[in-house]
N, C-alpha and C positions, 0 to 999 in steps of 0.2 A: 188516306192510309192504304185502300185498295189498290190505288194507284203505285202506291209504291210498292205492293208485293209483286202485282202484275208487273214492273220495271226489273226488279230483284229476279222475278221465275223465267223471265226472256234471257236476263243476261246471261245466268245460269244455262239454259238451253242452249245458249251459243257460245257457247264454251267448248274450243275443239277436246275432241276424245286423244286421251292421251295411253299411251303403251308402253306398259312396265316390261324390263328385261328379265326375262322366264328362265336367268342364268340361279342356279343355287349354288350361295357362296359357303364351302365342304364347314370352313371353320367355325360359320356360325348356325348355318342349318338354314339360311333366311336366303329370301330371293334377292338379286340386285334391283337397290333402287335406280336405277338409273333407268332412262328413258329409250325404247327403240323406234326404228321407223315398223310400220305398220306392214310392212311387206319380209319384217326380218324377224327372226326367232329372240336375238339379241342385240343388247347396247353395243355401239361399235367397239368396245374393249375387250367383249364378251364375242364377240364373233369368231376368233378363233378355234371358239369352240364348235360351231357351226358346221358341219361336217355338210351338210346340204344346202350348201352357201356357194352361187357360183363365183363369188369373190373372195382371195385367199386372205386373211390375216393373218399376219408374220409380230413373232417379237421384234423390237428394235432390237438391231445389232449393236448397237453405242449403249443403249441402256435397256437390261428386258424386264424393266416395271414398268410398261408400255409397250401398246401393239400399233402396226400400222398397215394397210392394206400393201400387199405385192406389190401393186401396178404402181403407186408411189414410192415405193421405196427410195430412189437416183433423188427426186427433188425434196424428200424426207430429210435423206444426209443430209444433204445442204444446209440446213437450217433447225435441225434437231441440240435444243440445249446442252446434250450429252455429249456433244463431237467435239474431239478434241483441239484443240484451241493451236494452231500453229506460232504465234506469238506471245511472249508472258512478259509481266513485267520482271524490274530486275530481282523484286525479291521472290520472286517464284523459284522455291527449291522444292522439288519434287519429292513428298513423302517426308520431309524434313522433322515434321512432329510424330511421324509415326512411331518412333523409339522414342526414349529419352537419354538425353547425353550421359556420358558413365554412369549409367546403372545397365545389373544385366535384366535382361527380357526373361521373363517367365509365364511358361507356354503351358495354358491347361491341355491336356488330354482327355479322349473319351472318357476313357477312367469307367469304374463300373456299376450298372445303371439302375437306378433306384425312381419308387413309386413316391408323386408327390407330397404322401403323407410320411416322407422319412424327409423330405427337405421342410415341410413344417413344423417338426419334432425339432428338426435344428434350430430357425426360427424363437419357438418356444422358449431354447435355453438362455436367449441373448435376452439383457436387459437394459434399458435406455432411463435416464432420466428426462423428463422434460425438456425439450430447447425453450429459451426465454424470449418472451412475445416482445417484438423492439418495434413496434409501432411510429412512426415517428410522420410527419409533413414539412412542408417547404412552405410559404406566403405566396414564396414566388409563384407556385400555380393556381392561388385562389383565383384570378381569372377563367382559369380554366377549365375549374370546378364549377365554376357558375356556366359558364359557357356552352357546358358538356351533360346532353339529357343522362346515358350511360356514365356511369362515370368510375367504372368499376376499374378502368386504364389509369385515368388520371390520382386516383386512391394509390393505384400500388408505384406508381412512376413518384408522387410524392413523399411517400413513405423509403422510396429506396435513395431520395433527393435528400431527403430529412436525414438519412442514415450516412450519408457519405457524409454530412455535416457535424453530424454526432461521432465520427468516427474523425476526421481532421483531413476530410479528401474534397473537399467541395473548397474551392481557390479559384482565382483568377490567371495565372500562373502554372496550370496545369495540363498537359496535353492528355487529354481523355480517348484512349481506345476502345470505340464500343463493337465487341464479337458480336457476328449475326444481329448484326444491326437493323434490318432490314429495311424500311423504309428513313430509317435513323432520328425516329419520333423521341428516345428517351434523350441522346446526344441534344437532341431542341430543347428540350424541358431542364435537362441539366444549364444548359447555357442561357436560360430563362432566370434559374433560379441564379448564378454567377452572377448572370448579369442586376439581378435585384438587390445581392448584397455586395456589390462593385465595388473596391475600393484597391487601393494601387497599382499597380502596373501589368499591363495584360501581356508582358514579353511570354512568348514560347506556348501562348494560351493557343488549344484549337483544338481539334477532332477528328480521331481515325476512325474512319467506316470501313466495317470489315465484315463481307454478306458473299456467298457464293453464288444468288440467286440474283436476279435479274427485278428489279422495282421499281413499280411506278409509282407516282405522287412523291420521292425522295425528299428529305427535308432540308438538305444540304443547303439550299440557295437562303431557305427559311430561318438558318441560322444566321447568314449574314444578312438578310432584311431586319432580322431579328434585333443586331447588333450595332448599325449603324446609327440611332440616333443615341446609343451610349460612344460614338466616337472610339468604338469598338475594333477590331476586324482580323476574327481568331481564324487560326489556319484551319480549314477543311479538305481532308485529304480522301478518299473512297475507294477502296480496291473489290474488283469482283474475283474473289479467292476463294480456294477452301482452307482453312485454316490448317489441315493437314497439310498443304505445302507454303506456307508462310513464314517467311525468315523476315523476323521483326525488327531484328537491326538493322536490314537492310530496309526494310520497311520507313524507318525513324531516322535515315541516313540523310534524309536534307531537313529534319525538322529540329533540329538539335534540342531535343525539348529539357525542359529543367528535370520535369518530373512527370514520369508518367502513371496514370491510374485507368488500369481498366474497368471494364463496368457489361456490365449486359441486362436484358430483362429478357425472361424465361429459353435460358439459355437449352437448348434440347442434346441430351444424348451424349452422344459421343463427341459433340462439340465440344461440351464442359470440359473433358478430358483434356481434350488437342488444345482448347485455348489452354490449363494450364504448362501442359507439357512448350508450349510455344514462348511461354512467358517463363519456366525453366530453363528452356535450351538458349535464350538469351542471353545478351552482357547485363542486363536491366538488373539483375541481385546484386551480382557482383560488384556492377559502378554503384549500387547503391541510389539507383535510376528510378527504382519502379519503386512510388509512394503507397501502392497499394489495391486491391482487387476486389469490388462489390458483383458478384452475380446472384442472380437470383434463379436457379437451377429448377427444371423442368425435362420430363418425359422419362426418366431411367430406364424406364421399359425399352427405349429403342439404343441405348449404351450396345456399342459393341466391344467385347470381350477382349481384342487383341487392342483397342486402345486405351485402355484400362492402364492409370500410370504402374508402375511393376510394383513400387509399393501397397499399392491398391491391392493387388493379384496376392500380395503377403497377406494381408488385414482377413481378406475374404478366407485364402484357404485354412489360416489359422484359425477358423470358425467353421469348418467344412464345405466350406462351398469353393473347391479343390477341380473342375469338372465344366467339360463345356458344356455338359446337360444338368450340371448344380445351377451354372450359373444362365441357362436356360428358366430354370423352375424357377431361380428368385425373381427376373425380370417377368415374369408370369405374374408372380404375385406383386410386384412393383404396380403391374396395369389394374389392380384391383383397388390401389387406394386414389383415384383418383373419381370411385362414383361414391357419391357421399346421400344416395337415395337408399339407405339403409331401411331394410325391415326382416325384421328377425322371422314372421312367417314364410319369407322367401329363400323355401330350401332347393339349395342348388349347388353344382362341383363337388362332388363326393361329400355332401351333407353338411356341408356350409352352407349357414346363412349369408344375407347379404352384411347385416352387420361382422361377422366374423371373416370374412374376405376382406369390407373395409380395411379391418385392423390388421391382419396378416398384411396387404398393401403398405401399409404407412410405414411398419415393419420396417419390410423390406428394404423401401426406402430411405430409411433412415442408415440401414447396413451401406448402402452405396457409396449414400452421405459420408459417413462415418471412416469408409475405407480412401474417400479423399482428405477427410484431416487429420486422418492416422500418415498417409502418403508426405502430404506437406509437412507435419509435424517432423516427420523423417528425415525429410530435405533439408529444412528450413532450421530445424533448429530453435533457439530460445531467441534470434533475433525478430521474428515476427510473429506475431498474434493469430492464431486461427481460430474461427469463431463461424457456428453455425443457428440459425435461429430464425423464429418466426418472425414475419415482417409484415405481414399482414393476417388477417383472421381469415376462416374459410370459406366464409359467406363473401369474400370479394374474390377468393381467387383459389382452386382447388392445391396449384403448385405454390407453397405458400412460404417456402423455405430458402435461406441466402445465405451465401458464403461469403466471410470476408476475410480477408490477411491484409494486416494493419502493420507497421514497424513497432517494433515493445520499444 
């Protein structure tokens, strides 16, 4: 046993000394963790601040949530994700989901400026009833569940497999568009589960990958290894997009699919928006094309305001939050429901507890919610079903909430 501490206290000792960045970040009062070299004040993202630095750090010109040293700059361009792309595919329409087709645009203004405890008091007035916990599984991924030590992924991937089934969207027969796909792990588990309850004809069956980010380990080839000893072999198609320039008919223009359904897991921000406005500004309502839409919505806090569908912009200001610094405060408290370490002795933010930020969060968020099935209701009419609700419990997953439109 001596032996082993004497093995434990060497390793320990030899363990290089590591150097935290002495940068203090303004919003939260705390220093950066990130690591610097031992010769420099700070982390190299922090170096701009550096003023006694004989090497210059510049923001990126193509995108300035990144820095990168002077003297690289010329070979930066080159190969910087942000640079713009000289070739697109054919459905690339630039800005295309940024409006939405005949509706007008309605544009908050400063408007006049109020202390966060006048946007709580708003808050306060609104009242929600419970959304209904829809819990549901697949078989088809009890493999997976066994397979899988965490399996806090495969819980909600099943549960939202369970729910396309319980809803009448889970087919063989069905071309599945998944937004912000990104490695296109739930598109493999959907077509897991198709494939375990397989029966008739797999015409028009396959999957759109739709991710503006660049990924590795993709599941794309996984779905046809997947499929082939079912005599299988669904279309897989993959575009690196931003859903703000995505024209879906052009998109869906050699797939002629029977019936499309989209689908996502934790779909973030102002994506939710742009994917529905993308799935509006198509012919897919109109043919009577789009079978229907499961996401499961995440991040509101990072929603931006101008893609906000215009019905949405109604719902909100008709509840006062009329104001790009209203609709600053609510996404403020949107980021409070997602810590669920709640304790009431912890007073903090002008005399809120931890628990009473929780619940102002969840609030919030549910106003977001709210102001996209208020928006769709508006569109859409009595021909589709709009429906919000819990899909999983909170101990699997903090973004717990999903959107569906079903055909009534």
């Amino acid at each position: 046993m001596a032996d082993l501490r004497e093995v434990k206290r060497q390793k320990l000792e030899q363990k290089p000394q590591t150097y935290q960045c002495e940068y203090i970040i303004p919003k939260k009062s705390k220093r950066c963790r990130m690591l610097r070299k031992k010769s420099n004040k700070y982390c190299s993202e922090h170096m701009i601040h550096d003023t006694s630095s004989t090497k210059k750090r510049i923001p990126c010109p193509l995108n300035q949530n990144h820095t990168i040293w002077e003297q690289d700059l010329s070979s930066h361009l080159e190969k910087c994700n942000a640079r713009p792309r000289d070739d697109h595919d054919p459905w690339y329409v630039e800005n295309i989901n940024h409006t939405l087709n005949s509706s007008a645009e309605i544009v908050f203004d400063s408007g006049p400026v109020h202390d966060e405890d006048y946007y709580r008091k708003l808050v306060d007035k609104i009242q929600f009833d419970p959304l209904e916990m829809r819990v549901c599984e697949h078989q088809g991924l009890v493999p997976q569940l066994l397979e899988k030590t965490n399996q806090k992924h495969v819980i909600q991937q099943s549960s939202l497999i369970g729910n396309l089934r319980r809803l009448g969207l889970l087919a063989n027969d069905n071309f599945y568009m998944e937004f912000g796909c990104g490695k296109g792990e739930l598109s493999r588990y959907v077509n897991q589960c198709v494939l375990h309850d397989l029966s008739g004809t797999t015409e028009n069956y396959g999957f759109g990958l739709i991710d503006r980010g660049t990924n590795r380990l993709k599941a794309d080839n996984k779905i046809l290894q997947d499929s082939a000893p079912f005599c299988v072999k669904p279309v897989v198609k993959r575009s690196k997009i931003d859903i703000k320039h995505l024209n879906v008919d052009k998109f869906l223009e050699d797939i002629h699919p029977k019936q499309v359904v989209a689908i996502s897991k934790h779909l973030c921000g102002a994506a939710t928006d742009l994917t529905l406005k993308s799935l509006l500004n198509s012919s897919l309502f109109n043919n009577e094309k789009l079978g229907g839409v499961l996401i499961a919505m995440c991040c509101r806090h990072v929603c931006l305001q101008d893609e906000f569908l215009p019905q949405s912009k109604e719902y909100l200001s008709s509840i006062g939050f009329n104001t790009s610094q209203s609709i600053k405060a609510l996404k403020k408290m949107v980021s409070w429901g997602v810590n669920l370490n709640v304790d009431t002795r912890d007073i903090v933010d002008a005399g809120l507890n931890s628990k009473q930020r929780y619940e102002y969060g969840i609030k919030a968020r549910r106003i977001i919610d709210e102001s996209r099935v208020y928006a769709l209701k508006s569109i859409l009419g009595n021909k589709y079903n709009i429906e919000t609700f819990w899909y999983v419990d909170t101990d699997t997953t903090k973004e717990n909430v999903c959107l569906s439109i079903t055909r009534n």
